[in-house]
Legacy VTK file of the C-alpha trace (Angstrom):
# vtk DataFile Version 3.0
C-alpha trace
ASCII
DATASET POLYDATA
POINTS 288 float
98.042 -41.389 -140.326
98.904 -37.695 -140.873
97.035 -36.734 -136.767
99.101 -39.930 -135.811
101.847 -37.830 -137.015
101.239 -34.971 -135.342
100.486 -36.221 -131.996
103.845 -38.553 -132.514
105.804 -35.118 -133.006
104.343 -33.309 -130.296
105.773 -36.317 -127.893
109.298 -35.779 -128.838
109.651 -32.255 -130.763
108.717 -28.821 -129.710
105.694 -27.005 -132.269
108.676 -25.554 -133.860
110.020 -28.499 -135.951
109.553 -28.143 -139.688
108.383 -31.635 -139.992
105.752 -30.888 -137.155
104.751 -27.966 -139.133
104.220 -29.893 -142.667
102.169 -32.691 -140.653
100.036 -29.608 -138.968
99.289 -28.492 -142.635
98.419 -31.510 -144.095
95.773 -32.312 -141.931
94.313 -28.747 -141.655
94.157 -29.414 -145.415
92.327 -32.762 -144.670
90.129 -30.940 -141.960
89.685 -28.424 -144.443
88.667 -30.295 -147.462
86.073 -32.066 -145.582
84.506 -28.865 -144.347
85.753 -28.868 -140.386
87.031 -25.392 -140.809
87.404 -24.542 -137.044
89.664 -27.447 -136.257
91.459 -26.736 -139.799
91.728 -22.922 -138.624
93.922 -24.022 -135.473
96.244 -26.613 -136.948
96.805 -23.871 -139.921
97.042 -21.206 -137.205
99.930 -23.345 -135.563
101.758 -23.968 -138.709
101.447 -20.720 -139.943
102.572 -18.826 -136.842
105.457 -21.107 -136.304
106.916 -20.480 -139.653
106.362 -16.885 -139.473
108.526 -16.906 -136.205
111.214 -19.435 -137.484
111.562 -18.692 -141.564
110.258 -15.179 -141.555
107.481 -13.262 -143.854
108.307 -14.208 -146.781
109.104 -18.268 -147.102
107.928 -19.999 -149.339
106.263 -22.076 -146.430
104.937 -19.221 -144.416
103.015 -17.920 -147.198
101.588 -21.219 -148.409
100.354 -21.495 -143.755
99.109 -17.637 -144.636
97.366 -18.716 -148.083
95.493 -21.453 -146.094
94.743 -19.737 -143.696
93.262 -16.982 -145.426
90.888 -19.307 -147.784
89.603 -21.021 -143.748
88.854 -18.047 -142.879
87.021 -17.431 -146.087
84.654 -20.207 -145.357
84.205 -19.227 -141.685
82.504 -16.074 -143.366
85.097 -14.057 -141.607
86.063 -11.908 -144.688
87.466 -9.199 -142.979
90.731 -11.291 -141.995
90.828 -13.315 -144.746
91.097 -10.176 -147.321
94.313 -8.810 -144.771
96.153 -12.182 -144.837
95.014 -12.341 -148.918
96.577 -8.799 -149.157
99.528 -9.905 -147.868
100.081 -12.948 -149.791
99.867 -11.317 -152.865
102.373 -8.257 -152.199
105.066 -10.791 -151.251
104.472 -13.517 -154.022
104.351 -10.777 -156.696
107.778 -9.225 -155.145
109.388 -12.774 -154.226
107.760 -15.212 -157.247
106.802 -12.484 -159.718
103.021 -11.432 -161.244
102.931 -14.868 -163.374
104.108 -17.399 -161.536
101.190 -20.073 -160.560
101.113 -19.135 -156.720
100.649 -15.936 -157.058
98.072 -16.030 -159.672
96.250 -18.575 -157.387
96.310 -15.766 -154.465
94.680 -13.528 -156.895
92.429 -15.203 -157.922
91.316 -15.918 -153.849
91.388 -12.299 -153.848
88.721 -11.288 -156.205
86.642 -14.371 -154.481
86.631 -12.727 -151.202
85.374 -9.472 -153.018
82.623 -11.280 -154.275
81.699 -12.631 -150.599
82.362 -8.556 -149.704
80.265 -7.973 -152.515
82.698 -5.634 -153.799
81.674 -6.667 -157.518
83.597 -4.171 -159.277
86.578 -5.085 -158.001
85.995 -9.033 -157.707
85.583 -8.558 -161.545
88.947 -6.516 -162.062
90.780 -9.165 -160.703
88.915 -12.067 -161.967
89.425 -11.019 -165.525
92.866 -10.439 -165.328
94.110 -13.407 -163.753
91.229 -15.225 -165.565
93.174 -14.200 -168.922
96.641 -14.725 -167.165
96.072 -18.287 -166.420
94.419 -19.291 -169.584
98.055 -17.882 -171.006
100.438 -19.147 -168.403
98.538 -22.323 -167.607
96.492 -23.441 -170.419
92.123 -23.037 -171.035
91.854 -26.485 -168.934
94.075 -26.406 -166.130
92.208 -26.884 -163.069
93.118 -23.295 -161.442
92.462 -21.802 -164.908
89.018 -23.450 -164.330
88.694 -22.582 -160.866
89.103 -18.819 -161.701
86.193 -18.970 -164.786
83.604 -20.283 -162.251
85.057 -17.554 -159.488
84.528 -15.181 -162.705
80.817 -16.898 -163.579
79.931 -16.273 -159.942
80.841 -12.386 -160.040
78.738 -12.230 -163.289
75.791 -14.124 -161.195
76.293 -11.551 -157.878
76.079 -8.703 -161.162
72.705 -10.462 -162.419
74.587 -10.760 -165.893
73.096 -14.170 -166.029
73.872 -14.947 -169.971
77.278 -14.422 -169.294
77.182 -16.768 -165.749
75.551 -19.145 -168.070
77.952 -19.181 -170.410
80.879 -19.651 -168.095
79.234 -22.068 -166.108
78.498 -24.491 -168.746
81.887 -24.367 -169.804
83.300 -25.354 -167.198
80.716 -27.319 -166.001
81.907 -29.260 -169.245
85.586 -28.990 -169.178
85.316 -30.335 -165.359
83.216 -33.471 -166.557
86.090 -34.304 -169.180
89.053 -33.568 -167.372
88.355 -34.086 -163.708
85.360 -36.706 -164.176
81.527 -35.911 -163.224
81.614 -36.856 -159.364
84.706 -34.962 -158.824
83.959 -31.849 -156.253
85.226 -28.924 -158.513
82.691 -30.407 -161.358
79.678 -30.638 -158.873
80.238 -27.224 -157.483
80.166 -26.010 -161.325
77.080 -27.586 -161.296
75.640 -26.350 -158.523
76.527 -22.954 -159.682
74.915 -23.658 -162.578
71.345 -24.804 -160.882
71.468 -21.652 -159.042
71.721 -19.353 -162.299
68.670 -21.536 -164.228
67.250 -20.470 -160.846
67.803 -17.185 -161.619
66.361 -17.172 -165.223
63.305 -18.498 -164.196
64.470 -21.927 -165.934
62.608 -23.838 -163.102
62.940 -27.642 -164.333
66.414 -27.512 -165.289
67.317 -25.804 -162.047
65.091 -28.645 -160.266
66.766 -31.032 -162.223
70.415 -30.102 -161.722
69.875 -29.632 -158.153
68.357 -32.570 -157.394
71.257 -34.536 -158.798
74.000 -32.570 -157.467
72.307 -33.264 -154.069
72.179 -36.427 -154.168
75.782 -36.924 -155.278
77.363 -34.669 -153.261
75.905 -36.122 -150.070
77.397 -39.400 -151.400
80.595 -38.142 -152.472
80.975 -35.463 -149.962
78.786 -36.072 -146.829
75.833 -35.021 -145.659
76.688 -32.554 -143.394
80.057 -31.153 -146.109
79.563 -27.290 -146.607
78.454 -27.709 -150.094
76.191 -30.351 -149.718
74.229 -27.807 -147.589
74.494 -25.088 -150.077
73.371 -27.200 -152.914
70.192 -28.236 -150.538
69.790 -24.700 -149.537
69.629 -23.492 -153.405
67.112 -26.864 -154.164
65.019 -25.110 -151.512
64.683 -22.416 -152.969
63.597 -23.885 -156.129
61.195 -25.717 -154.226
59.783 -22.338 -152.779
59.210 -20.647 -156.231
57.318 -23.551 -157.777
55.188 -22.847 -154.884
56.097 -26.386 -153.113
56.925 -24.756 -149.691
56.436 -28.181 -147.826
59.558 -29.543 -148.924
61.449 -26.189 -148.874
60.881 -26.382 -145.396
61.787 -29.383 -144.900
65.055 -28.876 -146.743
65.360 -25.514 -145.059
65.367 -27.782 -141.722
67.704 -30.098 -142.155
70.408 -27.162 -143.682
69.215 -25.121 -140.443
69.839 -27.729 -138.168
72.998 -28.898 -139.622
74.705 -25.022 -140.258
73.733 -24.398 -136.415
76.433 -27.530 -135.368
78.611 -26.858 -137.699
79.282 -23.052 -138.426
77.419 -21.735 -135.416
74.279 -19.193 -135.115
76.321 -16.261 -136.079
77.686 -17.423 -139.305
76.289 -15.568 -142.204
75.311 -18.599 -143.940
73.673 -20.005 -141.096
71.751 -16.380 -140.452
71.068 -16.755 -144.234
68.845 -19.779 -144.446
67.191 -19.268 -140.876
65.807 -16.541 -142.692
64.912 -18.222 -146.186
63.316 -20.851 -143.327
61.428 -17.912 -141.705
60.190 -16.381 -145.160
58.713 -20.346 -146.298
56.829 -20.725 -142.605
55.351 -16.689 -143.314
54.204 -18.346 -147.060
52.713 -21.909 -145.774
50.571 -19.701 -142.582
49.244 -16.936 -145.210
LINES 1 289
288 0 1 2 3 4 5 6 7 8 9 10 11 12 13 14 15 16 17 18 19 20 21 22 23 24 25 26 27 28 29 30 31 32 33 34 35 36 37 38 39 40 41 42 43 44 45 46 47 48 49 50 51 52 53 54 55 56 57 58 59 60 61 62 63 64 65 66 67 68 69 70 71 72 73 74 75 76 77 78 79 80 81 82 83 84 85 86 87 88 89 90 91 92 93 94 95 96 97 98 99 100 101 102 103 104 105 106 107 108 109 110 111 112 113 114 115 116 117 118 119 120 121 122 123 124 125 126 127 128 129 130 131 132 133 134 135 136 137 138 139 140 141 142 143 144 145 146 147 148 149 150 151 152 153 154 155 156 157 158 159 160 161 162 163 164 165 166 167 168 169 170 171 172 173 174 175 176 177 178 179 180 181 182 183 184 185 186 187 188 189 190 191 192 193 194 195 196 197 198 199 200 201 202 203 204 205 206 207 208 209 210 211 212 213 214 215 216 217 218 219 220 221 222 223 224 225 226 227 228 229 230 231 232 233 234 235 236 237 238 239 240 241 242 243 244 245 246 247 248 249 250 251 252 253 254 255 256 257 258 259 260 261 262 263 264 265 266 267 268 269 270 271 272 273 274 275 276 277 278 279 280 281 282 283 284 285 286 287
């Protein structure tokens, strides 16, 4: 209905009607949600450079184009633009909505998540713990962006191998998520995802197994098999795979993400590069 929409405005408005521009947003929030982040990035594009031209920097609307924007480019692993458009966000909401208010904490909190894909972990844990503490204040413990900002905190601890600590986190929102938002919801199977990969970590082999096997399955379900984070929960199950030395079915999980990443992010996206090499490192293994 909402691309119905849009192609019905393009027919008798020009691209810069506000209406037009809402419609292009919703769907690049559709697009985005089911992981089709180039054709999200040019609908947002549109919308966002539209109301840049027509309400100016600092709308309400622009901001919220710029905010989306930012967090497509964020899963198009291109970090360096994302950070600049984050940057930018969060100057103006802090001038025009203040420090507190629940936007700008949310652009924060993207913030320190694109550190942590920079691997600035110093930093990604600066911000994380302040607007970590900030939300749980403003918001409440179980809001779902208070949530969202523990596991972006729990991830930061995982990238610092301070695995209790991830582990701690991670099961609590892992928990939270099951009561609040239910167990199939996509938040709650990311948390558990997370939470495979740092049993991973610990050498906790069966629970990671165990967790990742059943995120797996629900997410392709739920989500797809081809959604972004079904393929990172299949790439992580791989891996598990590989260190209890069954490096048959690593590879063919390693395959299938391979194959998929190539159509759908490209050979030059990080996280494609990423498992062609995991891929690489199980063939070396099952030949030796």
């Amino acid at each position: 209905m909402i691309r119905r929409l849009v192609e019905a405005r393009q027919n008798v408005n020009d691209s810069d009607d506000n209406d037009m521009n809402e419609a292009l947003d919703l769907l690049g929030e559709v697009l985005y949600l089911q992981g089709s982040y180039a054709k999200a990035e040019r609908l947002q594009r549109r919308a966002f450079e539209s109301r840049r031209r027509i309400l100016g920097h600092e709308h309400y609307d622009t901001l919220q184009s710029m905010n989306s924007l930012a967090l497509t480019y964020f899963d198009q692993g291109r970090l360096k633009k994302a950070e600049e458009l984050q940057v930018q966000v969060v100057e103006t909401r802090k001038r025009v909505l203040g420090h507190e208010h629940p936007d700008t904490l949310n652009s924060i909190g993207n913030l320190a998540l694109t550190y942590y894909g920079q691997e600035r972990l110093k930093e990604a844990e600066e911000l994380g713990v302040q607007v970590t503490e900030t939300m749980k204040r403003v918001l409440g413990h179980e809001h779902p962006d208070t949530l969202i900002s523990i596991s972006n905190l729990a991830l930061t601890y995982y990238g610092q191998e301070r695995l209790k600590e991830a582990e701690e986190l991670g099961v609590q929102v892992t928990e939270t998520r099951k009561r609040v938002l239910g167990h199939e919801h996509p938040d709650t199977l990311i948390s558990i995802s997370n939470l495979a990969s740092t049993y991973y970590d610990q050498g906790r082999l069966k629970e990671a197994e165990e967790l990742g096997v059943q995120v797996t399955e629900t997410m392709k379900r739920v989500l797809g098999d081809e959604h972004p984070e079904t393929l990172n929960s299949m790439f992580n199950l791989a891996w598990t795979y590989s260190k209890q030395e069954r490096l048959k079915e690593a590879e063919k999980l390693h395959v299938q993400v391979v194959e998929t990443r190539k159509r759908v992010l490209g050979d030059e996206h990080p996280l494609t590069q990423k498992v062609m090499d995991a891929l690489a490192r199980t063939r070396k293994f099952l030949t030796s």
